[in-house]
C-alpha positions as CSV (number, residue, x, y, z in Angstrom):
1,X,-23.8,7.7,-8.7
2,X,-21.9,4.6,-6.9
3,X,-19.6,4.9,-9.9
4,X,-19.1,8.1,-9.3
5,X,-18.3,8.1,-5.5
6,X,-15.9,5.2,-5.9
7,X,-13.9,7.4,-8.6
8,X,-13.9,10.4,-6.5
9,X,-12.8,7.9,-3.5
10,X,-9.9,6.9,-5.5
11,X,-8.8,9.9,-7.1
12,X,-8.6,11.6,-3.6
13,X,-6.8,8.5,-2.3
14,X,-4.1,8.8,-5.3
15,X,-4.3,12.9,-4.3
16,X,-3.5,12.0,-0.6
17,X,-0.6,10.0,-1.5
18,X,0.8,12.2,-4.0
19,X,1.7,14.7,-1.3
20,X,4.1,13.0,0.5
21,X,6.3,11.8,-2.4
22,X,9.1,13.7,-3.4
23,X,9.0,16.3,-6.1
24,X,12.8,16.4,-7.6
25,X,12.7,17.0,-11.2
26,X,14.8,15.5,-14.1
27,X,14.5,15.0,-17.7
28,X,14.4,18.0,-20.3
29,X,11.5,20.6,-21.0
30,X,10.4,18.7,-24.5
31,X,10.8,15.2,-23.3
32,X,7.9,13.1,-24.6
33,X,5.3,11.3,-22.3
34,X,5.9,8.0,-21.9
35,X,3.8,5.3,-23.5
36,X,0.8,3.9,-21.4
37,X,0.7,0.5,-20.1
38,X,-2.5,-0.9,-21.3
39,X,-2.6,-3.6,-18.3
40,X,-2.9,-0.1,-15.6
41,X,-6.6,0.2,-16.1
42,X,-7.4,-3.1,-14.6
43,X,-4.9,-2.9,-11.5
44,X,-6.8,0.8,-10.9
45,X,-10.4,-0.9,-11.5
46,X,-9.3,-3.7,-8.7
47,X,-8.1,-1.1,-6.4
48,X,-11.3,1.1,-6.9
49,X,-13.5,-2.0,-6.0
50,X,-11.6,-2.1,-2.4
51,X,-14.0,1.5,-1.7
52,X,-15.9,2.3,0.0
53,X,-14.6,0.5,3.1
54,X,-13.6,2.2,6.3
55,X,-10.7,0.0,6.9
56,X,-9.2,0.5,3.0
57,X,-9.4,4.0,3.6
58,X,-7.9,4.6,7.3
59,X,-5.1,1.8,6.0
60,X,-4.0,4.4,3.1
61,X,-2.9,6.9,5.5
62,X,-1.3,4.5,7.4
63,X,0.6,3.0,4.4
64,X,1.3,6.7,2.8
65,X,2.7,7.8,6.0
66,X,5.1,4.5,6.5
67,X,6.0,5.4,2.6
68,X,7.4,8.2,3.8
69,X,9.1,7.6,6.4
70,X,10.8,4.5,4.9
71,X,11.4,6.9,2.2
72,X,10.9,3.8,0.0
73,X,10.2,6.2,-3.4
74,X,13.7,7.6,-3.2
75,X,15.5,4.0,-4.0
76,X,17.2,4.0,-6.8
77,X,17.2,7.7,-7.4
78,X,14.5,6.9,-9.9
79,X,13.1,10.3,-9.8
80,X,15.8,12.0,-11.1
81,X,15.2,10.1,-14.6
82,X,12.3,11.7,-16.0
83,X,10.3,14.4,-15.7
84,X,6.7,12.9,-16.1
85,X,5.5,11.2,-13.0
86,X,4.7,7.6,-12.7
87,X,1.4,6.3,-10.6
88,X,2.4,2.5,-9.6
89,X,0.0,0.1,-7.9
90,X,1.9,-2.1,-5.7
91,X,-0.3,-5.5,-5.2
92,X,0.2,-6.8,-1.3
93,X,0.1,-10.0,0.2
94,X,-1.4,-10.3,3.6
95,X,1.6,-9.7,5.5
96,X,2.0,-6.0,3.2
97,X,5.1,-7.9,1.3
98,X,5.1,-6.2,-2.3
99,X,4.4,-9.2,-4.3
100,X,4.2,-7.2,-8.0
101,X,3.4,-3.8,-9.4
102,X,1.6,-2.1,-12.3
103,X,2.9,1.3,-13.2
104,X,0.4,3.3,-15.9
105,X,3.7,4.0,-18.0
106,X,5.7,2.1,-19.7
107,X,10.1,3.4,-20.2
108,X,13.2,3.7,-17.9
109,X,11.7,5.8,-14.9
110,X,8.3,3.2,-14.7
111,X,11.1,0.1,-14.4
112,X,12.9,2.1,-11.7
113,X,10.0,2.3,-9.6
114,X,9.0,-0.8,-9.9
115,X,12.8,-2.6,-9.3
116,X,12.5,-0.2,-6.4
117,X,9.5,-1.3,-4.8
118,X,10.1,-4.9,-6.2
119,X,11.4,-5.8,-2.4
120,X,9.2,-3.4,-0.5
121,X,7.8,-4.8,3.2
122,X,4.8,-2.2,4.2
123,X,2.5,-2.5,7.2
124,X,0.2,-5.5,6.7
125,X,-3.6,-4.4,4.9
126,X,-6.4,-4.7,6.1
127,X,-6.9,-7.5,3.5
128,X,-5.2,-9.4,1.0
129,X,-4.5,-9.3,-1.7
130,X,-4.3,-5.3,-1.5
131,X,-3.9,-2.6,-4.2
132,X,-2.0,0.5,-3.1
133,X,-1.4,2.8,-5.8
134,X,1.2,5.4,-5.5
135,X,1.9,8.7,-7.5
136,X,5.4,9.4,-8.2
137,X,6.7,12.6,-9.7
């Protein structure tokens, strides 16, 4: 049952974040999926092991909405590459410094992201290190 809450927790967290990415398309209609990273599981379990916790929780709302303001997902015009979104899990130091990401594809749009947020500042976490996962269309 635990199990279960902390994967509804995180799948409502990646949910909540989704919606304030953008949505531009790019790539064709038969363009193949891009191959999985097998090292994304792991960076997903760490971040599911951050729930339940009040302060995890209120900080992804905080960090989704500084996301978008910033606008931080639209560097690089990486959206515009392919067609199949890219879920990324930025791993933050105390201060919310970007200090590496995970992305759960591997290919040209995955690297774009993750150049993009390479140099990413976001509001500090509530502790460190931090997994923030974002979903990127």
């Amino acid at each position: 049952m635990k199990t279960n809450i902390l994967t509804l927790a995180a799948a409502s967290a990646v949910l909540l974040i989704a919606t304030g990415c953008s949505t531009m398309g790019g790539g064709g209609k038969d363009e193949p999926a891009p191959p999985a990273n097998p090292n994304f599981a792991g960076e997903m379990n760490k971040f599911n092991a951050q729930f339940p916790n009040d302060k995890a929780t209120k900080y992804e709302e905080i960090s989704l909405n500084y996301n978008n303001a910033q606008k931080l997902d639209e560097r690089g015009n990486c959206h515009d590459i392919s067609k199949h979104p890219v879920v990324i899990i930025l791993t933050l130091d105390a201060s919310g410094k970007v200090t590496r990401s995970t992305t759960d594809v591997e290919g040209k749009k995955a690297d774009c992201f993750r150049q993009a947020y390479a140099s990413a500042q976001l509001p500090p976490p509530p502790f460190a290190p931090y997994q923030k996962p974002i979903r990127l269309r």
